[in-house]
Backbone bond lengths (Angstrom), bond angles and torsions (degrees), N, CA, C in turn:
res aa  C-N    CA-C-N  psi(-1)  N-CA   C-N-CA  omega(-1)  CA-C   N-CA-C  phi
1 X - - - 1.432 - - 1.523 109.12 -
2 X 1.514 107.75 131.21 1.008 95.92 -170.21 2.134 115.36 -109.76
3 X 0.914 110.77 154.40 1.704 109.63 -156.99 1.652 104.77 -98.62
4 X 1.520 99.23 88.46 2.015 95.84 -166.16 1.695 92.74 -105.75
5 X 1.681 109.12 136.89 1.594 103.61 -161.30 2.156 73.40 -98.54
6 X 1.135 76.36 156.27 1.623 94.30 170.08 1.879 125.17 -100.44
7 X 0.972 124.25 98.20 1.116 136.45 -172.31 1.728 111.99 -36.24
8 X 1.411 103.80 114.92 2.042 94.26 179.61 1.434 89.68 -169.76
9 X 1.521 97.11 175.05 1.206 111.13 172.67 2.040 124.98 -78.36
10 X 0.942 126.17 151.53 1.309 144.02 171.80 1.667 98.93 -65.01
11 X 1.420 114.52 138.36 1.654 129.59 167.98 1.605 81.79 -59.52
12 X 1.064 137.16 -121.54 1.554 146.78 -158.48 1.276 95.99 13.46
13 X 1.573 118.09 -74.56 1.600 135.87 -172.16 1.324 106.04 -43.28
14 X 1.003 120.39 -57.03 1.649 118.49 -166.77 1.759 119.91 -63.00
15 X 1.885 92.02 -38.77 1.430 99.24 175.25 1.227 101.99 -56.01
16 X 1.308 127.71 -38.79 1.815 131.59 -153.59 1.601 95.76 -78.85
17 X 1.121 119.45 -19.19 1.909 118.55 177.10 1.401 96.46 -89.52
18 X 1.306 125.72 -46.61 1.576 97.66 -172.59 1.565 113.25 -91.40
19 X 1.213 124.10 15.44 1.190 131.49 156.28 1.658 118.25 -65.16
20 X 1.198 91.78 -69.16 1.944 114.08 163.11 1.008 104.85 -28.94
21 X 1.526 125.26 -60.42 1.445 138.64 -146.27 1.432 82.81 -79.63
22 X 1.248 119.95 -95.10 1.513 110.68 173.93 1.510 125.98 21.73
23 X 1.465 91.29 -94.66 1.222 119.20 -176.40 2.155 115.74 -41.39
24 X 1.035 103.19 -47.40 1.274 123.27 172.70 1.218 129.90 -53.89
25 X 1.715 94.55 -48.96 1.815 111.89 156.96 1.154 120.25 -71.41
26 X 1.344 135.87 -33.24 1.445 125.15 159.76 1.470 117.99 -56.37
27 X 1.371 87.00 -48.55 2.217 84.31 174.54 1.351 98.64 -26.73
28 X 1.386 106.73 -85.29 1.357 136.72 -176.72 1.180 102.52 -23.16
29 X 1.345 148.46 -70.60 1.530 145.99 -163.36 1.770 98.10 -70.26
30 X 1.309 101.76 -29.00 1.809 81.39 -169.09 1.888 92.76 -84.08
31 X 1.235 126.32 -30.96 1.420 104.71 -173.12 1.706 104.86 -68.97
32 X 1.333 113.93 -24.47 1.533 105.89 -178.36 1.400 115.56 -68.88
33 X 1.716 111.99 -13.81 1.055 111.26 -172.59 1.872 108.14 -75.05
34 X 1.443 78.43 -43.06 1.764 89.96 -174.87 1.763 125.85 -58.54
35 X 1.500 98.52 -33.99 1.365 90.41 170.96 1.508 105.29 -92.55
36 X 1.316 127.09 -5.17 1.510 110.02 164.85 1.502 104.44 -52.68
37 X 1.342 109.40 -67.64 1.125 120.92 -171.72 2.072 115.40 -37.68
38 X 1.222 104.79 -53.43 1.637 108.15 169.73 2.021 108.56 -53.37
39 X 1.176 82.44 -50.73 1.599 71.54 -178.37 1.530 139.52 -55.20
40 X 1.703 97.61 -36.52 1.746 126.39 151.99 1.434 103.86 -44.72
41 X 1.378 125.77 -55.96 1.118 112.92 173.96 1.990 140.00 -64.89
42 X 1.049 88.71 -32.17 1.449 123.74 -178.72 2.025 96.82 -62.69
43 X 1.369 111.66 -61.30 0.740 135.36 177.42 1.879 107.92 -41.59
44 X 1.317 88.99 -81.32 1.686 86.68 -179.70 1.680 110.41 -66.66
45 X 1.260 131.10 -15.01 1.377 113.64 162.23 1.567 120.42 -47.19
46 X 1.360 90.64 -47.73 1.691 106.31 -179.72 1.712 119.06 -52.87
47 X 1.255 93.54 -55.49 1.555 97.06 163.38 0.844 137.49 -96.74
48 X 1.551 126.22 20.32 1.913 132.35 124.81 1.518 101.07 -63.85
49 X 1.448 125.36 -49.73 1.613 106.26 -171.17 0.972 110.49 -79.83
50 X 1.422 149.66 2.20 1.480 143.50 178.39 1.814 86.85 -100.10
51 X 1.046 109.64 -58.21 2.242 93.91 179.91 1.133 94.16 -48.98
52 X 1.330 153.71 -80.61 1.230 154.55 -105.93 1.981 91.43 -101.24
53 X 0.341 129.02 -45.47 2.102 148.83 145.76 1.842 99.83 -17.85
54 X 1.420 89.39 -89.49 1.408 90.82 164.71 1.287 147.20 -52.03
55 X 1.435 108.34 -65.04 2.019 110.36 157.64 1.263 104.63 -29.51
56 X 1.260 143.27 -73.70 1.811 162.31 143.17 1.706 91.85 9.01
57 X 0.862 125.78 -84.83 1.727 140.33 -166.51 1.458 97.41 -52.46
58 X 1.700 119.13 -74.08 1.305 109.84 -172.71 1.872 118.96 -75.86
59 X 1.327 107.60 -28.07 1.858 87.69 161.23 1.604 116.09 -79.88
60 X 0.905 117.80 -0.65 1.636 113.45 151.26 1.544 114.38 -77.83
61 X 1.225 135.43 -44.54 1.153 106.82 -177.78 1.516 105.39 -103.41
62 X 1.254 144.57 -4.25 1.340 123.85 130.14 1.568 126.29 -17.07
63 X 1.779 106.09 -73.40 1.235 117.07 155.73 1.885 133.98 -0.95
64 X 1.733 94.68 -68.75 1.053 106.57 -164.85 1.699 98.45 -100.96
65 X 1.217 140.63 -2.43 1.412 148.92 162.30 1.913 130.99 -86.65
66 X 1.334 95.04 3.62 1.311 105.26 -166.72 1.971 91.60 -119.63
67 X 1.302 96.41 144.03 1.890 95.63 174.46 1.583 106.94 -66.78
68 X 1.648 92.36 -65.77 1.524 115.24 -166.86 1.781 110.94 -97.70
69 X 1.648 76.40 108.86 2.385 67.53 168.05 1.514 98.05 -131.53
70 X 1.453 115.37 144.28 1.325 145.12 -170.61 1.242 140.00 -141.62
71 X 1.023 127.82 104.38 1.670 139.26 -173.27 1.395 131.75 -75.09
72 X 1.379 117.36 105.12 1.289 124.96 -164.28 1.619 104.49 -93.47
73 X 1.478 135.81 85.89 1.513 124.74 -168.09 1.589 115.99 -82.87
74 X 1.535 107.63 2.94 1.525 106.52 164.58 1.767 123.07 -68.02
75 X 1.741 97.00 -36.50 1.413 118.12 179.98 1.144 120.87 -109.46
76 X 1.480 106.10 -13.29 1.807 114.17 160.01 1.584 100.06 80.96
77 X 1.131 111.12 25.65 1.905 110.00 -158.46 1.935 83.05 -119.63
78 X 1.331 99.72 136.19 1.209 126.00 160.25 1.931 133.49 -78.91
79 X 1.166 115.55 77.97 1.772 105.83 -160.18 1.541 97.99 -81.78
80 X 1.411 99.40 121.11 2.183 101.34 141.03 1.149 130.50 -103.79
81 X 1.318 113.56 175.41 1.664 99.58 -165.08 1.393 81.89 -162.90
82 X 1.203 102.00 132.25 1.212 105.33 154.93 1.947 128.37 -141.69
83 X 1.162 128.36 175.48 1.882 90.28 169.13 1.418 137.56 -75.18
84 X 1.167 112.55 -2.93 1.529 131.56 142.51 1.256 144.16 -79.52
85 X 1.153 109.35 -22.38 1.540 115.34 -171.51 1.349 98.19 -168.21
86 X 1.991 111.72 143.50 1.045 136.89 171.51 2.150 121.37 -118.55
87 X 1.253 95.37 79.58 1.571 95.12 169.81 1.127 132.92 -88.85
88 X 1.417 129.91 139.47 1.630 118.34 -179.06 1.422 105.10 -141.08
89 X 1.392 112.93 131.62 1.759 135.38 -174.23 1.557 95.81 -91.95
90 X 1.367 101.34 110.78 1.799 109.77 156.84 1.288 105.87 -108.17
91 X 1.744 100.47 132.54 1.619 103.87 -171.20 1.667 80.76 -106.85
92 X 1.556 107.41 124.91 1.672 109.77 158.55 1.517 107.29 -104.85
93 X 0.994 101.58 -179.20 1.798 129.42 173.24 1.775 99.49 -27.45
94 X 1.065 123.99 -57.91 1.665 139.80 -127.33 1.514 104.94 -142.44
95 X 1.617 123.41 -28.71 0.889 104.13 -170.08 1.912 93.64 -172.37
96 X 1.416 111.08 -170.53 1.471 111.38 -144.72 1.776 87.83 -142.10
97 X 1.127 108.66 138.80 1.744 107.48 -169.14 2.009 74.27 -122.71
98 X 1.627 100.78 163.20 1.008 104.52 -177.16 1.792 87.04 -151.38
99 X 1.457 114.61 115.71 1.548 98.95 -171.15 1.837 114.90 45.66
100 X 1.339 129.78 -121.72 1.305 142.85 157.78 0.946 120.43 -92.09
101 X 1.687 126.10 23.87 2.049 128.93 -177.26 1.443 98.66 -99.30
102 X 1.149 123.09 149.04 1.410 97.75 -177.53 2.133 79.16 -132.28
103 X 1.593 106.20 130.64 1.794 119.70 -175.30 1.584 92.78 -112.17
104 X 1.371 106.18 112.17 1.229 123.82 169.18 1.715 120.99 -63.27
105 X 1.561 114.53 66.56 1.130 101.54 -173.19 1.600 89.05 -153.19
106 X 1.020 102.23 165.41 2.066 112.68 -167.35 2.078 81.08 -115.28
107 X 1.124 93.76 115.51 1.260 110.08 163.23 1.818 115.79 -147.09
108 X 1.449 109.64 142.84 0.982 114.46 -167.27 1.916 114.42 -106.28
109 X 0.954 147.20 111.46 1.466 136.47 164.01 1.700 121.96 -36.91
110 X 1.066 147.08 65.32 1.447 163.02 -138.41 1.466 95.01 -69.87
111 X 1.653 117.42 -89.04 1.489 121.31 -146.16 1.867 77.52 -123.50
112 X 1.404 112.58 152.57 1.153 98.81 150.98 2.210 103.27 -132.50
113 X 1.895 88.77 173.85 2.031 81.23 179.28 1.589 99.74 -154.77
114 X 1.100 77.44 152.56 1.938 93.89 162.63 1.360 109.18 -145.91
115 X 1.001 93.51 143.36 1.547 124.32 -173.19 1.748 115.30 33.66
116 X 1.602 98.74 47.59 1.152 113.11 161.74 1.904 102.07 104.59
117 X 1.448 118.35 -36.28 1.524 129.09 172.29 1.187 110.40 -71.92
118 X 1.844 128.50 128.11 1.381 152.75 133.24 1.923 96.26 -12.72
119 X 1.232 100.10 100.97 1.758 107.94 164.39 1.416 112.30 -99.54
120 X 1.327 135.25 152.11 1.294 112.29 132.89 1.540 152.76 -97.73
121 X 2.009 87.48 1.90 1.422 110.63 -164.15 1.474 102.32 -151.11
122 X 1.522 126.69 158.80 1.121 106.10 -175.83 1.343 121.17 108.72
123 X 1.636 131.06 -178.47 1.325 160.25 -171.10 1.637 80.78 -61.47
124 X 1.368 110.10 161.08 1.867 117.83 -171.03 1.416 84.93 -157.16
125 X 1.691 128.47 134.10 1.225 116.15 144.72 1.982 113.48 -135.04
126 X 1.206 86.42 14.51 1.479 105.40 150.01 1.566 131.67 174.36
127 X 1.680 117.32 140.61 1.516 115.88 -169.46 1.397 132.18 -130.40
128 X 0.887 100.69 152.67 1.921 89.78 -177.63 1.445 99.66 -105.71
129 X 1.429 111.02 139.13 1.584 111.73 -166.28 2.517 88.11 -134.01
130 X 0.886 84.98 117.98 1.172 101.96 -167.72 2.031 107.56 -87.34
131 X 1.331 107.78 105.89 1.493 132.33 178.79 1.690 131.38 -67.78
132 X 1.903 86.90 -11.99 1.706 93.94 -168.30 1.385 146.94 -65.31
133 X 1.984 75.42 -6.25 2.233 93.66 159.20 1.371 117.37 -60.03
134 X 1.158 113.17 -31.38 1.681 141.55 -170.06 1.391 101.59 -70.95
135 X 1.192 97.92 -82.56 1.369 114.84 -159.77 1.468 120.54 -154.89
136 X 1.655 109.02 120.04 1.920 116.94 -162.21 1.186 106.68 -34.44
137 X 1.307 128.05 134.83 1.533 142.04 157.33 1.714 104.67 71.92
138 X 1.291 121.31 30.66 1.496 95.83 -176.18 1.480 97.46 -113.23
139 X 1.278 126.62 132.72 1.207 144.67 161.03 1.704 120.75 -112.21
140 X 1.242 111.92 149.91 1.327 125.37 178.08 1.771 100.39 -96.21
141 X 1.596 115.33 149.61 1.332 117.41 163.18 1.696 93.00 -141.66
142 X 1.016 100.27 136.73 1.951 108.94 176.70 1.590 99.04 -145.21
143 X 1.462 123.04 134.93 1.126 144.92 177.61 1.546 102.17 -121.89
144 X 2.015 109.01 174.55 0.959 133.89 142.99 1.172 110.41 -168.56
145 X 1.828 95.42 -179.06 1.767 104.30 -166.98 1.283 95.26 -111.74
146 X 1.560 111.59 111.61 1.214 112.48 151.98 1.401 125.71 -40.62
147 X 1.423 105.52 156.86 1.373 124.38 172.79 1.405 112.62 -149.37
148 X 1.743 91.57 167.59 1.747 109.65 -163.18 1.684 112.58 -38.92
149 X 1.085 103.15 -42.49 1.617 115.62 -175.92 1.646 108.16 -40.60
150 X 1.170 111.65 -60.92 1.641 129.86 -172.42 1.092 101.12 -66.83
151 X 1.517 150.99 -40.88 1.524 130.14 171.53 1.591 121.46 -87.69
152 X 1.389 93.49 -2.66 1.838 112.89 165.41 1.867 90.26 -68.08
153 X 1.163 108.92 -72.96 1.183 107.57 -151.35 1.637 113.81 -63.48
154 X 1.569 111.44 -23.54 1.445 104.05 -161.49 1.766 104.12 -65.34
155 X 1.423 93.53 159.76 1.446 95.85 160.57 0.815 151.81 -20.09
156 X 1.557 165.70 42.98 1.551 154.04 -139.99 1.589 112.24 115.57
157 X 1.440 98.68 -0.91 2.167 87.47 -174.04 1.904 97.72 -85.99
């Protein structure tokens, strides 16, 4: 009889591969974790700057489509008026009502002006609405040019 050893690995050895292996696959799960995690982030950046994009676009042309816009700083609510249509922006704590829309974003009304003077109440014909709950340093500025209509209509002319 003859004594033929069979070529393989050693128990010790093998433990030492699935140790490795192990070890390697956890790497692996924690870096997948991490760029999950960046991407979650990445992600909702994007969609604060696409809301904040948008709100931006449509209170600008609100802005510039309405005769009369006016700032109420007891109620923090923004009124337009126009002879077609009446919209009004309530800025709360958390979030921004638009008529019955409600824009999930914390924005604040900063400086407001007419006809070039710091108001705090009153006729508005342009404002800086400040984004920095959102996102560092971003502010809104929206103007318009009055016209004859709006000092026809105000109070006392």
């Amino acid at each position: 009889m003859t004594n033929h050893k069979i070529k393989s690995f050693t128990l010790p050895e093998l433990l030492i591969v699935m140790v490795l292996t192990a070890i390697v696959v956890g790497m692996a799960f924690s870096v997948l974790r991490l760029v999950q995690q960046q991407i979650k982030i990445i992600q909702t950046n994007f969609e604060k700057t696409s809301s904040l994009a948008l709100f931006e676009q449509r209170l600008w042309q609100d802005f510039n489509e309405m005769g009369s816009i006016q700032f109420d700083a007891n109620e923090n609510n923004l009124f337009m008026e126009s002879e077609m249509d009446t919209i009004i922006y309530s800025f709360q704590e958390n979030y921004v009502l638009r008529n019955s829309d409600t824009i999930k974003l914390r924005l604040t009304p900063n400086t407001l002006f007419f006809q070039g003077k710091e108001i705090h109440s009153g006729y508005v014909d342009a404002l800086f609405i400040s984004g920095k709950a959102e996102l560092p340093d971003y502010e809104i500025f929206v103007s318009k040019k009055n016209d004859l209509t709006l000092f026809m209509n105000q109070d006392g002319f």
